[in-house]
C-alpha positions in Angstrom: -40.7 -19.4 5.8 -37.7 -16.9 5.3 -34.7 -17.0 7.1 -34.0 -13.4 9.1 -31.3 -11.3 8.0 -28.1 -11.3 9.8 -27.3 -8.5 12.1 -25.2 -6.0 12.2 -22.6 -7.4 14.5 -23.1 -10.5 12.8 -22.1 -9.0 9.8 -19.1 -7.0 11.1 -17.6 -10.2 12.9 -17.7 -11.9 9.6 -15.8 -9.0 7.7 -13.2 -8.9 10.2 -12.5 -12.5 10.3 -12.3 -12.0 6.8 -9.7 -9.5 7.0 -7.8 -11.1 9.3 -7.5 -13.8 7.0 -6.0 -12.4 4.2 -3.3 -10.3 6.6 -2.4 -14.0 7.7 -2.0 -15.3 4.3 -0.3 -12.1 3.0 2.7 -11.4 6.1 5.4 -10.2 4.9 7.3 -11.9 7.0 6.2 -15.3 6.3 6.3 -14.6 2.6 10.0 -14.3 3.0 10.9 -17.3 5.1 8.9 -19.1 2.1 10.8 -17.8 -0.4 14.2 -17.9 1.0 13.6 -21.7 2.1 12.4 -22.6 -1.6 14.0 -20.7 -4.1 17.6 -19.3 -2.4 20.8 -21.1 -2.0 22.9 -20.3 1.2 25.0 -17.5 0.6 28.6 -17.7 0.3 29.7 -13.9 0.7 28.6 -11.4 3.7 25.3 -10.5 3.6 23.7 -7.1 4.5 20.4 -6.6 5.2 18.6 -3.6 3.9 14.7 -3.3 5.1 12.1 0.2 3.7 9.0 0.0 3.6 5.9 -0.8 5.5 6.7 -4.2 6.0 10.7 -3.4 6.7 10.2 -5.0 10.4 8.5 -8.0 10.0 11.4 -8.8 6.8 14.4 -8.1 8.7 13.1 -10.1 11.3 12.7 -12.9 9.1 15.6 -12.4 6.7 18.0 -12.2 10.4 16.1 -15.3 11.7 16.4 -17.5 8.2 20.2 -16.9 8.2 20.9 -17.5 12.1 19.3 -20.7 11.3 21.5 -21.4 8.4 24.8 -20.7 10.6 25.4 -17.1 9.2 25.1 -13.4 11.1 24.3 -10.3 8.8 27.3 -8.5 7.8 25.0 -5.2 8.8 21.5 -5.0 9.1 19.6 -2.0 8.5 15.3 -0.7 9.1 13.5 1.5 8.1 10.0 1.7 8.8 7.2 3.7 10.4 6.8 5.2 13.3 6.9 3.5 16.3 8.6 0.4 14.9 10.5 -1.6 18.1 13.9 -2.0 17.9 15.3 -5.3 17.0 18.6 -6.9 18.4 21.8 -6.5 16.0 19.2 -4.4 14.1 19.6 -0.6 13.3 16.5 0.7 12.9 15.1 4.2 11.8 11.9 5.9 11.7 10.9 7.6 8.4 8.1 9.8 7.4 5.2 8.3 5.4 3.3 9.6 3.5 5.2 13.1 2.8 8.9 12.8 3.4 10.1 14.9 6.8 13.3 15.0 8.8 13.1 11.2 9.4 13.0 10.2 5.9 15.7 12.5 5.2 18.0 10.9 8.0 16.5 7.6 7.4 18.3 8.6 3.2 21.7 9.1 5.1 21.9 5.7 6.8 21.5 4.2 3.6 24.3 6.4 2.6 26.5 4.6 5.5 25.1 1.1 4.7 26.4 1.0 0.9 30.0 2.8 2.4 30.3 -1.0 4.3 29.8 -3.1 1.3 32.7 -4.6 -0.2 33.7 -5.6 -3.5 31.9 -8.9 -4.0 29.4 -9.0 -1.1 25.6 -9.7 -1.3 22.9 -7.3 -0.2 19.4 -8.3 0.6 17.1 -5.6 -0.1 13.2 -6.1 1.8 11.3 -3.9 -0.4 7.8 -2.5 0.3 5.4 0.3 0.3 5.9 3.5 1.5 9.9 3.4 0.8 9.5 6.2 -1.3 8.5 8.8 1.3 10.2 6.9 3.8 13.9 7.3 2.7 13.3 10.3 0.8 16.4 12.6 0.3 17.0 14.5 -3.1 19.9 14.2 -5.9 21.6 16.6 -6.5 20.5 20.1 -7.2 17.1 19.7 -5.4 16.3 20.8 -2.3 14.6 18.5 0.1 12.2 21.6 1.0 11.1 21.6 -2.5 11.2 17.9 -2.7 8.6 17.5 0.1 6.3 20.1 -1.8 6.4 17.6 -4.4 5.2 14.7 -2.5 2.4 17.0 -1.3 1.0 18.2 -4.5 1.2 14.9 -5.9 -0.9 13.3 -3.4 -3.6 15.3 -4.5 -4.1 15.1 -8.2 -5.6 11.9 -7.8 -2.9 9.9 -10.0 -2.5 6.1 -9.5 0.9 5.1 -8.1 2.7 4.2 -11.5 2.2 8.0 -12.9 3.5 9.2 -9.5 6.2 7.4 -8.8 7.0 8.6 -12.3 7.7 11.2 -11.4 8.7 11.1 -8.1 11.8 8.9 -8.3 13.2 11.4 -10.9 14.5 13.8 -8.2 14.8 10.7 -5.0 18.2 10.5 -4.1 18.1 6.2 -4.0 15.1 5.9 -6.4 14.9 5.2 -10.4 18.0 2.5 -9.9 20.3 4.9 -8.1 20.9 2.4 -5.0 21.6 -0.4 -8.1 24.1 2.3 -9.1 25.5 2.7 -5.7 25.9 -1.1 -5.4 27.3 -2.1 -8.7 30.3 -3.6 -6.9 28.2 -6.2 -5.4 25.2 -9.0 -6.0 22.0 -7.8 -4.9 18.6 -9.6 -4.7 15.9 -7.9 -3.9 12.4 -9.5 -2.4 9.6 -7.0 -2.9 6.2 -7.0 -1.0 4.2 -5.2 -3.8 1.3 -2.0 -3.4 1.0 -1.6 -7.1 -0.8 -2.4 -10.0 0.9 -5.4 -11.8 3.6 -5.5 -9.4 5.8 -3.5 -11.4 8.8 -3.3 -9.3 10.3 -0.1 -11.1 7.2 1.7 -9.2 7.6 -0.3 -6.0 9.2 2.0 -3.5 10.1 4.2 -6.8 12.6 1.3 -8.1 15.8 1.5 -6.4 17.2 -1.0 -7.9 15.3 -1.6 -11.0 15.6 0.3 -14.3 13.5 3.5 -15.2 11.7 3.0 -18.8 10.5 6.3 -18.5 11.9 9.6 -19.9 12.1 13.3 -18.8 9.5 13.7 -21.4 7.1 11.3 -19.6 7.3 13.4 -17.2 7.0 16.4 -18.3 3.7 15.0 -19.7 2.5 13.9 -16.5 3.6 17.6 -14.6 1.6 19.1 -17.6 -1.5 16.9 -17.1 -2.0 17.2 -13.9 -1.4 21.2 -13.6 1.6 21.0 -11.5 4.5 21.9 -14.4 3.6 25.8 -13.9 3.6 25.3 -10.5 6.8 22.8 -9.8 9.6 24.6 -7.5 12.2 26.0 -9.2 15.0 23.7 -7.9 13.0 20.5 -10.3 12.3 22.8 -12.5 16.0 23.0 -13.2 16.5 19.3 -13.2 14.0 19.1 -15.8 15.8 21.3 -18.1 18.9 20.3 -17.2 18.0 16.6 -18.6 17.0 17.7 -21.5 19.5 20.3 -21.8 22.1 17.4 -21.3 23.3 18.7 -18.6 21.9 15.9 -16.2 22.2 12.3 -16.5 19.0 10.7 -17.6 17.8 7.9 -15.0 19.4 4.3 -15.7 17.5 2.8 -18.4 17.1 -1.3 -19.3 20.7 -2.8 -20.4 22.3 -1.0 -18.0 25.4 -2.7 -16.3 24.6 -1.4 -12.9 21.5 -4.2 -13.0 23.6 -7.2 -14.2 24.0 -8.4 -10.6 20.8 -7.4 -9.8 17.7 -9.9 -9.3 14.1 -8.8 -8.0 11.8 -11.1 -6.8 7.9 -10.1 -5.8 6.9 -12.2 -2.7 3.5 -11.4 -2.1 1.0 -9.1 -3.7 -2.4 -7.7 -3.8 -3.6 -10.4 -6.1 -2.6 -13.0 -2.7 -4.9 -11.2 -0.7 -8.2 -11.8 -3.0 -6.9 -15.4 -3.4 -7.2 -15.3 0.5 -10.2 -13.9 0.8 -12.0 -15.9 -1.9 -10.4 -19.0 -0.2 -12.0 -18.3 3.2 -15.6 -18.2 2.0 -15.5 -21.3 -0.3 -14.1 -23.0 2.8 -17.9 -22.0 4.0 -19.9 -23.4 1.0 -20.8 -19.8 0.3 -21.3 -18.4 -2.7 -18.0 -16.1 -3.8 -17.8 -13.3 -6.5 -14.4 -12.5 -7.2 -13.7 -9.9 -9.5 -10.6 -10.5 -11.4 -10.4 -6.6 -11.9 -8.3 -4.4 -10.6 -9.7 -1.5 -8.5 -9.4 2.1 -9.4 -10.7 5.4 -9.8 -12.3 7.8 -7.7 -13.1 6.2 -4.5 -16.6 8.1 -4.5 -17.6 6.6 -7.5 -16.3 3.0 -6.7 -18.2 3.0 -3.3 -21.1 3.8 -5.1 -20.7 1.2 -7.7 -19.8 -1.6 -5.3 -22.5 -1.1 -2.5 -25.1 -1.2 -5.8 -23.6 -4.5 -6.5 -24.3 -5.3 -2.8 -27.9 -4.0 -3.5 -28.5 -5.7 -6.5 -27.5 -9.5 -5.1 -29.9 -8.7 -2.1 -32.7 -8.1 -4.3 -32.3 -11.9 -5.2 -33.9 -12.9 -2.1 -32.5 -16.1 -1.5 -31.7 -17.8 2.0 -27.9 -17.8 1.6 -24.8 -16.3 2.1 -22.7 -14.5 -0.7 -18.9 -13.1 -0.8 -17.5 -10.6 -2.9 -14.4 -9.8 -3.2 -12.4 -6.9 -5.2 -8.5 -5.6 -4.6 -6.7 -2.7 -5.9 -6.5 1.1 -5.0 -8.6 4.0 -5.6 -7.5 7.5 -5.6 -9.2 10.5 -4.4 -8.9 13.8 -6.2 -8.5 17.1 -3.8 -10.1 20.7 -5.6 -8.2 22.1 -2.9 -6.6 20.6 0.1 -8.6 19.1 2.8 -10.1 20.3 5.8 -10.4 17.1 7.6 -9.4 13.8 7.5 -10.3 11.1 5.4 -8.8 7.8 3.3 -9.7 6.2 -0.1 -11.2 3.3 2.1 -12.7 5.3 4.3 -14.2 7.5 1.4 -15.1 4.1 -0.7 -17.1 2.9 2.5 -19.2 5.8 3.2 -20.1 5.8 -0.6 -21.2 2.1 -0.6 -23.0 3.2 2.6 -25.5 5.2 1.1 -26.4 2.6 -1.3 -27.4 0.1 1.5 -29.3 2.7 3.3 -31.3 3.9 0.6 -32.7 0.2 -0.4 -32.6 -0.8 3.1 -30.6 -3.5 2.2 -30.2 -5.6 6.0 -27.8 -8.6 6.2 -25.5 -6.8 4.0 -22.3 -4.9 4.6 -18.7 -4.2 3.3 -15.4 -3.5 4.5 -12.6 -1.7 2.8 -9.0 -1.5 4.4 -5.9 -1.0 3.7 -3.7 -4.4 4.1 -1.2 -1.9 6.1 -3.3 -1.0 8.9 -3.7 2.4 7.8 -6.0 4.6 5.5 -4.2 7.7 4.6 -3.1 9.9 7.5 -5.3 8.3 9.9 -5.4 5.6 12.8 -7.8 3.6 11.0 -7.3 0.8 8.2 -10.7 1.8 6.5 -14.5 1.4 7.7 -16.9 -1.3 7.8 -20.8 0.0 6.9 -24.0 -1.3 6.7 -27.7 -0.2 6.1 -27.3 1.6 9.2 -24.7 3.3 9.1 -25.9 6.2 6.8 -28.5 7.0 9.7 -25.9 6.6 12.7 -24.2 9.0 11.2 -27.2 11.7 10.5 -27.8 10.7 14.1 -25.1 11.7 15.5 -25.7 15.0 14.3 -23.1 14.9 11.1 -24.1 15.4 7.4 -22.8 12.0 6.0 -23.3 13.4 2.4 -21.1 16.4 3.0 -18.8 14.5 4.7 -18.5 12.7 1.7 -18.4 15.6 -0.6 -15.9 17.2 1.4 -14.1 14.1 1.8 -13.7 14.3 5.7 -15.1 10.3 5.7 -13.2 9.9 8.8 -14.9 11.7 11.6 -18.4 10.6 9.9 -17.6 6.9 10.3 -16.2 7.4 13.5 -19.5 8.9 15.0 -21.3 6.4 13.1 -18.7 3.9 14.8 -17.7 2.3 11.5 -14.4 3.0 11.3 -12.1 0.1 11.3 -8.7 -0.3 13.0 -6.7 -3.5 13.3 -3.5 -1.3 14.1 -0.5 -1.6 12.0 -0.5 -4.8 10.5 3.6 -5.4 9.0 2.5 -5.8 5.1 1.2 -3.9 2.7 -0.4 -5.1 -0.8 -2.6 -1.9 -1.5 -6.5 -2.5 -0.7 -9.1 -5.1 -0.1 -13.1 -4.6 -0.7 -14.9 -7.6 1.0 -18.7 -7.4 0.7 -21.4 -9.6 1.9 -25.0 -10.6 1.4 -26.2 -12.5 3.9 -30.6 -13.1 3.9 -29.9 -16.1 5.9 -28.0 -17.9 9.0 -26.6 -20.4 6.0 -23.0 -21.2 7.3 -22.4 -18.5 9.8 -19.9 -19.5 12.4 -17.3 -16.7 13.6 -15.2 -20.0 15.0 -14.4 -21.8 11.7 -10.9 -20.9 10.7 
């Protein structure tokens, strides 16, 4: 005699004790204390504590904490986050804009400004490096205007490019990106400890290298701007910088060999490739049977979603009495025709793809999450969605086309009236995406309570 299916909620408890596992094993702060308690000597020099990114909070916090402990206070501490981050005492934090720069990413540039006026000759900067740092201290060089900068951000956002080919370009005209902030700190030792949202945790992508070297070219980038559509199109103030470069005229970016990088070191702390680890760890601690694939994810998120909820499909069609895991990590990109209408994420748009593919086999027992490890799925409150069978018919009843949605890529107010969206709330890291899918035909090992 078979084994029932799990439910629905059974399924859903299980993906978000999954998820909450991996944001445990992945903190940023905790990844920090680590490493500063195994790998770095107590400083000698002042130290000065620069925090962007996504995760700037929850590393200042523990860079602050690990030296207090040691004896020492931070020469000058510094944060810049989202929205809505607490202040912190001794701390100076500011808001900046994410995922297009605005006026708080432009201020949020000028106290960086101040910061590298206070270091002397000699001292030691910390920089706490993670997503999002891009946008969120985003101020032009020279020549630029930040109006035409932001325009920029916009455009890019929708071509559908992976985060190496924009930050290409994007870091060309950022005021502290392609090594600039190395530049404007050749006068001291700086060691940077990176939370990484990229493929291969190249750090000269990672918040659009600030203190790493650019291996790219104006030419790269002119290949890229050509590729995508957006040369004919690019405001006239990058336009300039472009032909300035190659004119001359304009310095190139810092390139390998570089002085300004001899007292530089970079260090990545935790990264996506952690989070599958995490995830993979949690259901072999079950005696379930985990697929991990050791690929990274990409492409359109459409297609992905399809492709992983027929995975889902296919391991139910096995029709065993057992629990199985999969597990995938990356970042998919979606592809706007025009801009959007209404809101939507890659995870969110990766979800209601896989959802279709459960509903039309039926396939009970069986769902999949996809979140961001940040807590947020592009400009929306939620992380991503978690669907099942049902979910393709919640949605149609609630009186919303889930196939246009999808189409239109306005995934989010589908999975909300379908109530599959999923939001944790910021979470203080951020190492890209993680796809958890399950197959469950039987009660083998359930238990919400095991940790």
């Amino acid at each position: 005699m078979s084994v029932p299916a799990w439910s629905d909620k059974d399924v859903r408890a299980t993906l978000e004790d999954v998820y909450r596992h991996v944001i445990d094993h992945v903190d940023a702060g905790r990844a920090l204390r680590r490493t500063l308690s195994e790998t770095v000597d107590l400083p000698r020099q002042p130290v000065h504590l620069l925090a962007v990114g996504k995760a700037a909070p929850a590393m200042a916090d523990a860079a602050s904490e690990w030296l207090r402990q040691s004896g020492l206070e931070p020469a000058q501490a510094l944060v810049i986050g989202p929205l809505g981050v607490p202040s912190s005492p001794g701390i100076s934090v500011v808001a900046g804009d994410h995922p297009v720069p605005a006026a708080g990413s432009l201020e949020a540039a000028g106290y960086v400004t101040r910061f590298v006026d206070r270091v002397a000759h000699g001292d030691t900067v910390w920089l706490l490096l993670s997503g999002g740092a891009s946008s969120m201290m985003a101020s032009p060089v020279a020549g630029v205007s930040f109006t035409d900068l932001v325009v920029l951000f916009d455009r890019l956002h929708a071509t559908g490019l992976d985060i190496h080919a924009m930050n290409t370009v994007r870091k060309r005209f950022l005021m502290w990106g392609a090594g600039r902030l190395a530049q404007a700190l050749a006068h001291a030792t700086c060691q940077a400890f990176v939370v990484s949202d990229v493929p291969g945790d190249s750090v000269a992508s990672i918040g659009s290298g600030p203190v790493s070297p650019d291996e790219t070219t104006v030419t790269d980038v002119r290949e890229i701007l050509d590729r995508t559509g957006l040369l004919d199109r690019l405001p006239d103030s990058l336009q300039a910088n472009i032909a300035g470069i190659e004119a001359g005229e304009v310095l190139e970016t810092a390139k390998p060999g570089d002085s300004v990088f001899h007292r530089v070191t970079v260090a990545v702390i935790a990264s996506n490739r952690d989070a599958v680890t995490a995830a993979e760890a949690w259901g072999r601690a079950r005696d379930w049977t985990v697929k991990v694939d050791g690929q990274f994810l990409t492409g359109e998120a459409s297609e992905v979603g399809q492709v992983l909820g027929a995975a889902l499909v296919g391991a139910a069609a096995e029709r065993r009495d057992t629990v199985s895991l999969f597990v995938w990590g990356g970042e998919t990109v979606v592809t706007f025709e025009s801009p959007p209408t209404a809101a939507g994420g890659r995870c969110q748009e990766l979800a209601l793809a896989a959802a279709r593919e459960l509903s039309a086999a039926n396939v009970m027992g069986a769902g999949l999450l996809a979140a961001g490890t940040d807590g947020r799925d592009g400009p929306t409150d939620a992380a991503g969605a978690i669907v099942t069978a049902t979910t393709w018919a919640a949605i149609q009843a609630a009186a919303v086309d889930p196939g246009q949605a999808l189409s239109q890529h306005a995934s989010y107010h589908a999975l909300a009236s379908g109530e599959a969206l999923f939001a944790p709330g910021l979470t203080g890291t951020n190492v890209m995406d993680i796809v958890v899918g399950i197959v469950a035909q039987g009660d083998q090992g359930w238990n919400p309570a095991v940790g």
